[in-house]
C-alpha angles and dihedrals in degrees: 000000000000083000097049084047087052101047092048094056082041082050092048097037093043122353111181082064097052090051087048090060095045102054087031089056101081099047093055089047082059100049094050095040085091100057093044091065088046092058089044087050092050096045090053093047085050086055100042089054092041087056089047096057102028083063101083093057102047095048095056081046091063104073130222115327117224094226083098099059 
């Protein structure tokens, strides 16, 4: 909603502008749609790794198990 409210002042104050950014803004989203995934992909891989090393530890946390008994 704050965006919408943006873009109509930008479309009183200049609207050619305003025109400008709203047939510009999907083409940006597209360009930066692929560094988006690759952020997704490296936040995931740092994840992935944090929980890998993180096993051991909380293994040995977790006490004795009462499959045993």
């Amino acid at each position: 909603m704050l965006k919408f409210l943006l873009w109509l002042i930008l479309l009183v104050l200049c609207w050619p502008l305003a025109l400008l950014a709203l047939i510009a803004y999907p083409f940006v989203w597209l360009v930066l749609l692929p560094l988006r995934l690759i952020g997704i992909v490296v936040s995931g891989v740092f994840e992935l790794l944090r929980a890998i090393i993180t096993l051991p530890a909380r293994v040995l946390s977790s006490g004795p198990s009462r499959a045993s008994e």
